[in-house]
C-alpha positions in Angstrom: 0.0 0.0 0.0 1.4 3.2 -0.9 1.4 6.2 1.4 -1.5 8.3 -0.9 -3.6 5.4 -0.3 -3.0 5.2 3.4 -3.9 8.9 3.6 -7.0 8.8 1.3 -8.5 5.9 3.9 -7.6 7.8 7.0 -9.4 10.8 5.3 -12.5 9.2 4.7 -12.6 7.6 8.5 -12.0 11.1 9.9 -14.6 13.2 7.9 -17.1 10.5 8.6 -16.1 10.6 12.4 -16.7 14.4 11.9 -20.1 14.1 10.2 -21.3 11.8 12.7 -19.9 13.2 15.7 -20.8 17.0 14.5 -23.8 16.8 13.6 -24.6 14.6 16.5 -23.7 17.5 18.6 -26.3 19.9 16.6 -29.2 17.3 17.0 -27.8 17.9 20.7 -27.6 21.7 20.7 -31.3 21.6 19.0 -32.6 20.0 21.9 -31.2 22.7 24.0 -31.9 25.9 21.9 -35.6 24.4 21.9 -35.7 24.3 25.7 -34.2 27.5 26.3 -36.2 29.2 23.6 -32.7 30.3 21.5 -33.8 32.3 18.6 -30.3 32.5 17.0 -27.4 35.4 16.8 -28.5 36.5 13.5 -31.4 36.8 11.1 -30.0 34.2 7.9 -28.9 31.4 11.1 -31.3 28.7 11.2 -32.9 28.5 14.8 -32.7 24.6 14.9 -30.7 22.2 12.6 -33.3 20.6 10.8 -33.9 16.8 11.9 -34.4 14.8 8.4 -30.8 16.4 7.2 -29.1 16.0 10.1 -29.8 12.5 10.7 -28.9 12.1 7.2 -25.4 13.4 7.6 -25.2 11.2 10.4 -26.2 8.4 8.7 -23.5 8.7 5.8 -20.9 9.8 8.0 -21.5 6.6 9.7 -21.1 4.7 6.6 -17.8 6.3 5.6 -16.5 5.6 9.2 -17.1 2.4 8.8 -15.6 1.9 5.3 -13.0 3.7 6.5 -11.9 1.9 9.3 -12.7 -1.1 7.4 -10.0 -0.2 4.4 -7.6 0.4 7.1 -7.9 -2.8 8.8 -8.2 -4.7 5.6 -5.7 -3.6 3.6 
């Protein structure tokens, strides 16, 4: 395995670790702002992250975790 190779499968495990770890914490932060009534610091900010997309994210940065880790074990 050559070192570009190596690199390109640690990439994909750490921006799927950051999908699914950041927008985990936004599904978190929603659940906060909605308790405390958080309107946002600015007009164009969205007040909550919006659940179907969020989840979504999640779900694919799970999946490119996984293959990630996967092609690093693997190969």
């Amino acid at each position: 395995m050559s070192f570009y190779d190596q690199v390109l499968r640690e990439l994909v495990a750490a921006f799927g670790a950051a999908l699914l770890i950041g927008n985990g914490l936004a599904l978190a932060r929603r659940r906060a702002d909605a308790r405390t009534g958080h309107t946002g610091r600015r007009e164009d900010e969205l007040v909550q992250a919006p659940v179907g997309r969020t989840v979504a994210f999640m779900v694919l940065g799970a999946v490119m975790l996984v293959a990630g880790l996967a092609a690093l074990v693997v190969f």
